[in-house]
Structure formats: C-alpha cells, structure tokens
C-alpha positions in Angstrom: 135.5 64.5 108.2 138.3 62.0 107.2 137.6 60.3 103.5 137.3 56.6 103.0 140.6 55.1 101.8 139.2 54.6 98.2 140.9 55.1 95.1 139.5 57.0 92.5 138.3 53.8 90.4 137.2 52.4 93.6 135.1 55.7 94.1 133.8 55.6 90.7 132.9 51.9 90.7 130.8 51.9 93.8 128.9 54.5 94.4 125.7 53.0 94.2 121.8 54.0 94.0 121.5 53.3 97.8 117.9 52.9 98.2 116.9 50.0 100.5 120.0 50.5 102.6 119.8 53.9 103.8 119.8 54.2 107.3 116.5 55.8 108.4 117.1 55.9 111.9 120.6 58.4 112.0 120.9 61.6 111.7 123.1 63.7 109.3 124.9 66.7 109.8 124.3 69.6 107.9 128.0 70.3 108.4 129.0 67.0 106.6 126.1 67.8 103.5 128.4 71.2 103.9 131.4 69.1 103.4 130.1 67.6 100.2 128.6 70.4 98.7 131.5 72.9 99.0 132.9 69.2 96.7 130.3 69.4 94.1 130.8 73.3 93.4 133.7 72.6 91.6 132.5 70.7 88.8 132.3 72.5 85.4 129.6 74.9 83.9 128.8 76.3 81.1 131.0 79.6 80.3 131.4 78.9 84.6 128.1 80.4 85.0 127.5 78.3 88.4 123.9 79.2 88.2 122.9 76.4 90.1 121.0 76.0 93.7 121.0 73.4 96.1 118.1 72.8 98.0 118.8 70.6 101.4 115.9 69.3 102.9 115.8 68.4 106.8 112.3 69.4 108.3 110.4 66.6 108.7 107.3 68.0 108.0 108.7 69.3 103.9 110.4 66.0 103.7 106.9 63.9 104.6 105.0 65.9 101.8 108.1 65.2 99.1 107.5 62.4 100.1 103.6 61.8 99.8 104.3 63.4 95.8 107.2 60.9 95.6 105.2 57.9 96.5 102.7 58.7 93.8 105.2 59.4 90.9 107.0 55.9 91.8 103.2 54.1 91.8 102.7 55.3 88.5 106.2 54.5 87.7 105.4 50.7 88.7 102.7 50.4 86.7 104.2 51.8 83.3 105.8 50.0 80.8 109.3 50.9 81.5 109.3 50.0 85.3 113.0 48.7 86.2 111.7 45.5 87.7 110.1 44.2 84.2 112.8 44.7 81.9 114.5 42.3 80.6 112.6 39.6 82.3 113.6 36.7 79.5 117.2 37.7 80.3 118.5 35.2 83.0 121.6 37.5 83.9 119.8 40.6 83.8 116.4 39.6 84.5 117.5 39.0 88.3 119.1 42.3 88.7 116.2 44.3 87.5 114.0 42.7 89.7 116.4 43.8 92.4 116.3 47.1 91.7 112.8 47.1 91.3 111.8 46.4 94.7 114.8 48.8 95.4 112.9 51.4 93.5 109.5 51.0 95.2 110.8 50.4 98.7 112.3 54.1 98.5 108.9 55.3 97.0 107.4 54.0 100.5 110.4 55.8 102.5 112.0 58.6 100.8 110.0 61.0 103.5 111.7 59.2 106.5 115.4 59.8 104.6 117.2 62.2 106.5 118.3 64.8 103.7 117.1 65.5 101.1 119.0 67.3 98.4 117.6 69.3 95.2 120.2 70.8 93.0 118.1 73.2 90.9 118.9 75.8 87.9 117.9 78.9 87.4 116.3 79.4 84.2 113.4 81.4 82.3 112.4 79.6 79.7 113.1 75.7 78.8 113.7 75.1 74.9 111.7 72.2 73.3 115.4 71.5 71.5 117.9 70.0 73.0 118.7 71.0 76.7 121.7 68.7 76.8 124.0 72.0 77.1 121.5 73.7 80.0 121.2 70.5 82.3 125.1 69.2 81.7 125.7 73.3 84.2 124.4 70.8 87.2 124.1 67.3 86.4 128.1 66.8 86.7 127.9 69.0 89.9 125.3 66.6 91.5 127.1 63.5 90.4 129.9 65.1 92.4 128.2 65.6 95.2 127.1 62.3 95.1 130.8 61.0 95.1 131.7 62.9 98.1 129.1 61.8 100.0 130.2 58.3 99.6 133.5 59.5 100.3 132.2 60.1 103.9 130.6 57.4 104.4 126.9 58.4 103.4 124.5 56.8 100.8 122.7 58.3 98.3 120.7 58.0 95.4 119.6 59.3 92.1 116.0 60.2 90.9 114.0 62.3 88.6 110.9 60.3 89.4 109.3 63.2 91.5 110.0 65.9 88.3 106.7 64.4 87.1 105.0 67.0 90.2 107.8 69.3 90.0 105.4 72.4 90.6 104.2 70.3 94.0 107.6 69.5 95.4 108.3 73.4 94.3 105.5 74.6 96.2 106.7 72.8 99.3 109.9 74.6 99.2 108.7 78.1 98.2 110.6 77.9 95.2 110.5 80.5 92.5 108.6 79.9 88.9 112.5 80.4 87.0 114.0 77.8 89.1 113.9 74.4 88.2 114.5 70.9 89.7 117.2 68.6 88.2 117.3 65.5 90.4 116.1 64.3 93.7 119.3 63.0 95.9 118.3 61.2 99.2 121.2 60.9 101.5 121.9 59.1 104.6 124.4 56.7 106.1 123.8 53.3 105.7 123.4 49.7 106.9 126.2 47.0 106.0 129.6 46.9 105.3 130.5 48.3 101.7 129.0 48.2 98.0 130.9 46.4 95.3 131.2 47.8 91.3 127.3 46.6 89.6 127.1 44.1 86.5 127.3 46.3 83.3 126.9 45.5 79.6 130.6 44.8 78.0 132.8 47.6 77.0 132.9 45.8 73.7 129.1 45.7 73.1 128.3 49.7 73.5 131.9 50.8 72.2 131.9 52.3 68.9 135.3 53.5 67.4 135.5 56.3 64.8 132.3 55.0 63.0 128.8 53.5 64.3 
C-alpha cells in the first residue's frame, strides 16, 4: 500500500495513542498488518537476537475475552491513584489534557474487544531478573514502536498499552501461549475516523534537558 506523504518529523510527531478514534466498524487486512510488520522487524536487538513474536489477533471470539481481561485492568486502573485523568488536576494547561486522555483511556477499556487487530509483540524468555530488564525489553519495545509508525504510515491507528500485563497469564491462556514467552505491549490497530492528528502538548525541551551534569 502507498505511504502517506509524511516526513519523518511529521511521522514522529503524530503518531498518536488512537483510542477513541479507531474505526470499529472496518476491517483490516492482514496483508497490510503484513506490511507493517515485515517494517517493525528491522529495528535493533540485542546482539540481533530477533527473539521476538508477534501475536495478531482477529477472531472475534479471542479478541472479546482480551477484551473482558482488558476492561477489568483499565477499571482498576481508574480507580488507582495514578489514573491519567486525575493528574495534574491544579494544572490549568495540563489539567485539561489529562482529562482527555482519561476518558480516552476508559472508552478503549469498554471497546478494545470490538478493535479489529489486535497485536502482541512478545519475547521469548526463561526467567525474568528482579534487576534491571531495561536491556531484555529494549530487543522489542523499539520493534513495536516501529510497527506502530508504519501503521500510521498506511493510514491505520493504533495505540499503546501494558494495562492488560496485569492478567498476562489470562490474555496468555486465550492465545495458547507458552509459559517462556512473554507479553510486552498490547497494540490495538484499526483505521480511523477524522482527518489527521497533530504533534501533542509536551513539557519544554528546556525543562527535562540536562547537559553533561544533572
């Protein structure tokens, strides 16, 4: 399929968590998820190990119970402390976009079993360290965040969430996996409604940026 005529900073700077505006109602090809897979599998691993799988969900039935596990993970998500829509709540910049994605957040908790592909990068791995795993996860993190990139390079939406890792051995029971692979991330992808997304609100460069010393 032809590409959208981004540029890479145009790429980059809108490829949004597309939650409320996935198209529920259209079908994806599995050639097209093909398409943007065969993208992702060129991202870097460690020692170029590519050790990863990719799990694409399209029967209804597997995506409805995802589903039912990801509607309880995002219910207790809403109530916890750290839910999107509370922070920063005495902010009046930021306060306004949390809220946003907030209702972003659970709307997709109520739907993600209607989306029409579901994609699970997984690893393969025996044994997970209580040390630092930033080496282990940074083999397929990059890789879905390329595939993510492609996607909206054809024209499809997608999002990123971990929120259903909380019931991994659930969602890894629906899908037969093995006890030595593991789940990264949760990528819903469809086409969506509207026109085109625009680059978020971030913090300043200057206020995170640290040069030489803290």
């Amino acid at each position: 399929m032809a590409t959208l005529p981004l540029t890479p900073d145009e790429l980059l700077t809108t490829t949004r968590s597309v939650r409320k505006r996935l198209d529920l109602t259209r079908d994806v090809p599995l050639d097209l998820v093909r398409e943007c897979l065969e993208v992702a599998l060129q991202a870097p691993s460690g020692s170029n190990r590519q050790g990863w799988h990719w799990l694409v969900v399209t029967d209804p039935a597997k995506r409805a119970a995802i589903g039912d596990v990801y509607r309880r993970s995002v219910e207790a998500y809403v109530a916890s402390p750290g839910y999107a829509g509370r922070l920063f709540g005495d902010d009046p910049d930021r306060g306004p976009v949390q809220a946003r994605v907030g209702e972003s957040v659970a709307y997709l908790g109520e739907h993600l079993g209607e989306v029409p592909v579901l994609v699970i990068p997984c690893l393969t791995v025996r044994h997970l360290g209580a040390g630092n795993q930033a080496g282990l996860w940074g083999s397929l993190l990059p890789a879905a965040w390329s595939y993510m990139l492609a996607a909206r390079a054809r024209g499809l939406g997608t999002a990123w969430t971990t929120l259903h890792l909380a019931h991994e051995a659930e969602v890894a029971q629906v899908l037969g996996l093995p006890d030595d692979v593991r789940q990264g991330v949760l990528i819903p992808t469809a086409y969506y409604t509207g026109e085109t997304f625009r680059p978020a609100p971030r913090v300043p460069l200057d206020e995170v940026l640290h040069v030489d010393t803290w």
